[in-house]
Legacy VTK file of the C-alpha trace (Angstrom):
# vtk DataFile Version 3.0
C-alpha trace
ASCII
DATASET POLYDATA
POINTS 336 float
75.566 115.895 -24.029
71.552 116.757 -23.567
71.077 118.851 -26.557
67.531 120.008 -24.264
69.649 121.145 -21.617
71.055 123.770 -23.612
69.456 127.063 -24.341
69.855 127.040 -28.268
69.441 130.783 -28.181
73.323 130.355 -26.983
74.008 128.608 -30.203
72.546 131.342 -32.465
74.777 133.681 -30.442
78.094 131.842 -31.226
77.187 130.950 -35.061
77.149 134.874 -35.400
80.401 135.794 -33.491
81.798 132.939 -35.614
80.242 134.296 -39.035
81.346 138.047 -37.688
84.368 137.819 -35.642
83.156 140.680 -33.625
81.060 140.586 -30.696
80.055 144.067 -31.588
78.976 143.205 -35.051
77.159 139.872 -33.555
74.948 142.284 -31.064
74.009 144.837 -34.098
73.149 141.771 -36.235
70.722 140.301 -33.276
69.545 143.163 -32.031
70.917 142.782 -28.894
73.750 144.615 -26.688
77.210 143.641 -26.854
77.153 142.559 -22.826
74.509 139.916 -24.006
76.514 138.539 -26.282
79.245 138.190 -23.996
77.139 136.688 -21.728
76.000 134.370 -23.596
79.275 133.289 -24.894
80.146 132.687 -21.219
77.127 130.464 -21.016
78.262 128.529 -23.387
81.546 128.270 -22.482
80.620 127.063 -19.235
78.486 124.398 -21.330
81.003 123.070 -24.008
84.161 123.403 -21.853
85.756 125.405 -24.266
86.793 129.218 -24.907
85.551 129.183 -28.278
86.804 132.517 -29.266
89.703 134.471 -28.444
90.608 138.407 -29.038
93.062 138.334 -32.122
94.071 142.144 -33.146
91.026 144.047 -33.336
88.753 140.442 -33.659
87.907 137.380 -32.543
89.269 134.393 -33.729
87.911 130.590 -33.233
89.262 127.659 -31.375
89.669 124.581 -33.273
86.657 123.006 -30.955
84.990 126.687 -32.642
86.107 125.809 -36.313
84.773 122.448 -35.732
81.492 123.436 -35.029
80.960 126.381 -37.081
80.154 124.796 -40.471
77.650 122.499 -38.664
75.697 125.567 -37.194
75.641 127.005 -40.403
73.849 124.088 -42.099
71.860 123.653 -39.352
70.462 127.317 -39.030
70.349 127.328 -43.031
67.981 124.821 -42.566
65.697 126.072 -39.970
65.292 129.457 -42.121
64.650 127.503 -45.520
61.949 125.908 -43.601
60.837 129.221 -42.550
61.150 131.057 -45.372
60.267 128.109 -47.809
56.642 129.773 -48.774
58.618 132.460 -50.041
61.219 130.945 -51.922
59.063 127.922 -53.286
60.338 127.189 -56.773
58.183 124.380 -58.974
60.738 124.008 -61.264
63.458 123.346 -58.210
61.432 122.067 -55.752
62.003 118.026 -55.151
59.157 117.813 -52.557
56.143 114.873 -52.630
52.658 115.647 -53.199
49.991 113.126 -52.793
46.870 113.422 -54.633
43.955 111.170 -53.513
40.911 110.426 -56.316
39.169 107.058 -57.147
39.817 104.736 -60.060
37.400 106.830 -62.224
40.407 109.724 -62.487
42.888 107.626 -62.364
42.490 106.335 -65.423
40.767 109.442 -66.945
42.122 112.578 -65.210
45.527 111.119 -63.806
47.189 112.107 -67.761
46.731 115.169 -67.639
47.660 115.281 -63.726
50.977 113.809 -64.816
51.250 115.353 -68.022
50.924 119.080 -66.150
52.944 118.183 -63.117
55.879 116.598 -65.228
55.986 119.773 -67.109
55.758 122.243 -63.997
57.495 120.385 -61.512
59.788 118.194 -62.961
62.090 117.670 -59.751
59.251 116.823 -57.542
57.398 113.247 -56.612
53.658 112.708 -57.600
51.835 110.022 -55.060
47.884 108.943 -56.070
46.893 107.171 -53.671
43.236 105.779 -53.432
39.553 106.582 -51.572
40.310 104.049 -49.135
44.074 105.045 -48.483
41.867 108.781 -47.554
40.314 107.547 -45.309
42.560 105.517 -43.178
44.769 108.081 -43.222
42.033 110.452 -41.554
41.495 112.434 -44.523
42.582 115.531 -45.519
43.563 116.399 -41.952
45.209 113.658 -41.265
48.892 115.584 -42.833
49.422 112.368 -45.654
47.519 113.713 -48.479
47.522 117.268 -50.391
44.399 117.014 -51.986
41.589 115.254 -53.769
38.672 115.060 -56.189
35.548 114.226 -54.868
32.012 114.583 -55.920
30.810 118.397 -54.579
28.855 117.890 -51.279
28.697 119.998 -47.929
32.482 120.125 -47.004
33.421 119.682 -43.133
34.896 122.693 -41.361
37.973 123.515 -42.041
37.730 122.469 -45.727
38.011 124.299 -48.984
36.521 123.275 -52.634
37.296 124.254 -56.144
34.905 123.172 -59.067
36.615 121.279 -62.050
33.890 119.450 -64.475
30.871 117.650 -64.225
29.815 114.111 -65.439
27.019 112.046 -65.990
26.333 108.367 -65.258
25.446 105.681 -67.358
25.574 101.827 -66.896
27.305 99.017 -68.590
26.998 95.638 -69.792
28.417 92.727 -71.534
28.093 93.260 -75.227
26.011 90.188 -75.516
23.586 91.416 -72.668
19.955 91.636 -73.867
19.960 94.889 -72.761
22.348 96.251 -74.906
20.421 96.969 -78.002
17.039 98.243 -76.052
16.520 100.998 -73.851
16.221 100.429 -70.246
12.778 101.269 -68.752
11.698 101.501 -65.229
10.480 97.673 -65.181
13.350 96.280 -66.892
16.026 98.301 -64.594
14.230 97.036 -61.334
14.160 93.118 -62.624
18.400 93.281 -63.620
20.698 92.401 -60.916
23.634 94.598 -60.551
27.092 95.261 -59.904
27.692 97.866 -56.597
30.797 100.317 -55.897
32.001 101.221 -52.694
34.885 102.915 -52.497
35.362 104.252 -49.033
36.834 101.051 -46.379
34.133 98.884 -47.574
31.399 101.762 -47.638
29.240 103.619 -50.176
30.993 106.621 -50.930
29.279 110.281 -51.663
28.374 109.189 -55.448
26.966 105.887 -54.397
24.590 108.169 -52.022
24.275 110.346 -54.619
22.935 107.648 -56.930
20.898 106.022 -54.381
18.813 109.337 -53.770
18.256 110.171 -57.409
17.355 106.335 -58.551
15.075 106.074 -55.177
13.202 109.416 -56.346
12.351 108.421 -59.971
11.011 104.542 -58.659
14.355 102.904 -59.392
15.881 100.473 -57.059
18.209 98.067 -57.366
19.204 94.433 -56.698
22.541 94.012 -55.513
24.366 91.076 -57.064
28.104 91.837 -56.088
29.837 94.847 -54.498
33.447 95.635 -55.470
35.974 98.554 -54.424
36.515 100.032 -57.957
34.963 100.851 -60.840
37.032 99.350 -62.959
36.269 96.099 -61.093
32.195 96.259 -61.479
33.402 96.655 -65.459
35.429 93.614 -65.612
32.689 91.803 -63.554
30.039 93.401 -65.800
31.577 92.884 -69.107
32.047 88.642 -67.887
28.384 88.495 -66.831
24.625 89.242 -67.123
24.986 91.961 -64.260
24.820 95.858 -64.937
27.183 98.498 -63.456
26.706 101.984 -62.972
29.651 104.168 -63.685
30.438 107.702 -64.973
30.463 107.527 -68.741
33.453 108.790 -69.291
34.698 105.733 -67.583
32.571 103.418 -69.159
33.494 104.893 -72.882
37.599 104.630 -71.893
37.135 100.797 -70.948
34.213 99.317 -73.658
36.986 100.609 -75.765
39.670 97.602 -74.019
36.364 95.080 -72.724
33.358 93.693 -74.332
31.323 96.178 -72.725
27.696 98.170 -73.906
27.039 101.522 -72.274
23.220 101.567 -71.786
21.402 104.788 -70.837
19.427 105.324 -67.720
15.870 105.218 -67.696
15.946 108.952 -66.002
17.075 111.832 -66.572
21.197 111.674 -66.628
22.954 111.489 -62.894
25.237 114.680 -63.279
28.205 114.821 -60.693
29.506 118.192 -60.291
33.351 117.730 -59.532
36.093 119.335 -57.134
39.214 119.328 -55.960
39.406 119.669 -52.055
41.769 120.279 -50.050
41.823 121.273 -45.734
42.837 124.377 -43.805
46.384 122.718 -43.008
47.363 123.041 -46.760
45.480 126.186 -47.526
47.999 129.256 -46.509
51.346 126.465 -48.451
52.918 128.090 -51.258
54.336 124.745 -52.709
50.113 122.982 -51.711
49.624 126.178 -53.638
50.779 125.443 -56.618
50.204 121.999 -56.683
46.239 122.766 -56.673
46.875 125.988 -59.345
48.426 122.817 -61.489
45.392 119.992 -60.871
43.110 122.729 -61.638
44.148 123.920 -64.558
45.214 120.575 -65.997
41.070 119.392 -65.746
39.750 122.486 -66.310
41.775 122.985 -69.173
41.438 119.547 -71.249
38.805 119.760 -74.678
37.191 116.579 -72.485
36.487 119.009 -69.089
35.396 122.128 -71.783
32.838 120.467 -73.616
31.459 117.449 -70.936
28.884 119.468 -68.873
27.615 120.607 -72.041
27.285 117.241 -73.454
25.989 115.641 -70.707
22.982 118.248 -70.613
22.036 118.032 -74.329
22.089 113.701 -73.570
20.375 114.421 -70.494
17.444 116.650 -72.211
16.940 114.255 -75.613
16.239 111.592 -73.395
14.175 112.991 -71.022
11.909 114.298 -74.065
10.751 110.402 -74.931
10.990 109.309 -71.612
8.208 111.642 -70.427
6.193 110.884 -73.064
6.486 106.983 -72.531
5.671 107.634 -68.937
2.410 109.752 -69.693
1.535 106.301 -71.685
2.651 103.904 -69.599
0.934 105.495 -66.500
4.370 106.707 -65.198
6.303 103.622 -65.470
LINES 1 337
336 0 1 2 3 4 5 6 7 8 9 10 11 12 13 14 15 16 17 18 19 20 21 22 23 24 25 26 27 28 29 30 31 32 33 34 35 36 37 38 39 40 41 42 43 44 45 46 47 48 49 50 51 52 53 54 55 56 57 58 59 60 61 62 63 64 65 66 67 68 69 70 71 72 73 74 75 76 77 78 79 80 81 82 83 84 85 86 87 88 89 90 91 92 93 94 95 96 97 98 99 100 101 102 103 104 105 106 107 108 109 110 111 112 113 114 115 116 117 118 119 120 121 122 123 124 125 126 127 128 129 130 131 132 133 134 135 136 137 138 139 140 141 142 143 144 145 146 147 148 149 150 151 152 153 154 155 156 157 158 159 160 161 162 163 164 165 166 167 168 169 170 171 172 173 174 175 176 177 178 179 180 181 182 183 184 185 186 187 188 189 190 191 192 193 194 195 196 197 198 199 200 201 202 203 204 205 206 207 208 209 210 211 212 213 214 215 216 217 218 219 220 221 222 223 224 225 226 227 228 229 230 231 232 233 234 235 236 237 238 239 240 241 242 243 244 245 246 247 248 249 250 251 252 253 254 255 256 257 258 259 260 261 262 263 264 265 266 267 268 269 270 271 272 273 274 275 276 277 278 279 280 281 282 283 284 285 286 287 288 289 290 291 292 293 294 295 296 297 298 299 300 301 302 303 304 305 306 307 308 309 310 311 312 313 314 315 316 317 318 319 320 321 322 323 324 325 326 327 328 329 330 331 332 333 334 335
């Protein structure tokens, strides 16, 4: 049969004659008369080849061909209002749905435990997917219906998006213990002669830090020569940490792996590259409980930790006792 030849306003009909064995009771329950029922009952008669339902005393009982299909159309219309009703009756600590969170390496490896701490605790029925920058994108972003969310450095958002601040942090670069570098401080002369290490996490692209970092070096005289450009952060460490080459990375990054690599962080010559942080997330998810509740749960989780309390403020008091010498040298040094 061609379920799209049917009017399933018939079916609605019969599943409440069937679940009130009155064709009274089914027109009071749908609003409708009690010659529209029986109407549509004939309809569907007509339809299924089949009575249905028959009077029995003062009711109406089911055909087998009835009984059959009864428990079906109760499943089935159970299921269209749970879908309908599901903002209402969302339930983290029930709820088995998947939520897909997309970040770069950076938070995976320093936000993702509390993430997974959080969402273990909250929703412990339910699926956590990361997924990266370059899985984002191909799946046409946040719009795209893959992906719940994800953190991004703040920057103009498209229409349609929305933005919630989490923590900021600075920038620093890194290189192999043995590096000359990693027992002076960098100056403006010695930062433009080093070859480094570049990051592009977006399909082969500079994302919004690396544009970020371009602007800000460009405007204090800095420049760079590119030696090699890798997808990850974590890569330009390994690749730092195994040659003369410097990477650029947030710190707390660099601090988690020169704990696991023989790496040296090495300040900027500049005042400190401070990323301001957010989760984003589009319009399509904006208005869904369960989306919701998932965001309330990434929020708080990086919001929350001692490392998100106390980094912006430790990022500014680095940032201003190196900018104190570093102005000084320059007034020497004629500004380099």
């Amino acid at each position: 049969m061609n379920l799209s030849a049917i009017d399933l306003n018939l079916l609605l009909v019969l599943h409440a004659v069937l679940e009130e064995r009155s064709a009274a009771r089914a027109a009071r329950r749908l609003h409708v008369t009690p010659s529209a029922v029986s109407n549509s009952l004939a309809r569907l008669r007509a339809e299924l080849g089949d009575p249905l339902v028959v009077r029995s005393g003062r009711g109406l009982a089911p055909t087998p061909r009835a009984q059959e299909i009864a428990p079906r159309l109760r499943a089935a219309f159970g299921e269209i209002a749970g879908a309908l009703e599901g903002e209402r009756s969302f339930d983290p600590k029930a709820t088995a749905r998947a939520f897909a969170l997309a970040c770069s390496d950076v938070d995976q490896i320093c936000s993702l435990p509390a993430i997974a701490r959080s969402f273990a605790a909250e929703m412990p029925r339910a699926n956590l997917r990361v997924v990266s920058v370059d899985h984002l994108e191909a799946a046409g972003g946040l719009a795209g219906g893959d992906i719940d969310a994800a953190l991004a450095p703040a920057h103009p958002l498209p229409p349609g998006h929305h933005a919630a601040d989490l923590y900021e942090q600075d920038s620093v670069f890194v290189v192999h213990r043995a590096h000359p570098c990693a027992r002076r401080r960098l100056t403006r002369e010695l930062f433009n002669s080093l070859r480094h290490v570049d990051i592009h996490l977006a399909l082969g692209r500079g994302g919004i830090g690396n544009r970020a970092a371009q602007e800000l070096l460009a405007a204090h005289g800095l420049h760079r020569q590119i030696a090699v450009t890798v997808p990850t952060f974590s890569a330009a460490a390994v690749v730092a940490a195994s040659t003369d080459l410097v990477a650029g990375m947030p710190r707390r990054m660099a601090e988690a792996l020169a704990r696991i690599a023989p790496l040296a962080i090495v300040e900027p010559p500049m005042p400190a590259m401070v990323f301001r942080m957010q989760l984003v997330w589009h319009e399509r998810t904006h208005l869904d409980e369960g989306a919701r509740c998932f965001r309330e749960l990434v929020i708080a989780a990086l919001r929350d930790g001692p490392r998100a309390r106390g980094h912006a403020t430790e990022s500014r008091r680095r940032a201003k006792k190196r900018a104190a010498p570093s102005a000084r040298a320059g007034g020497r040094k004629g500004g380099s």
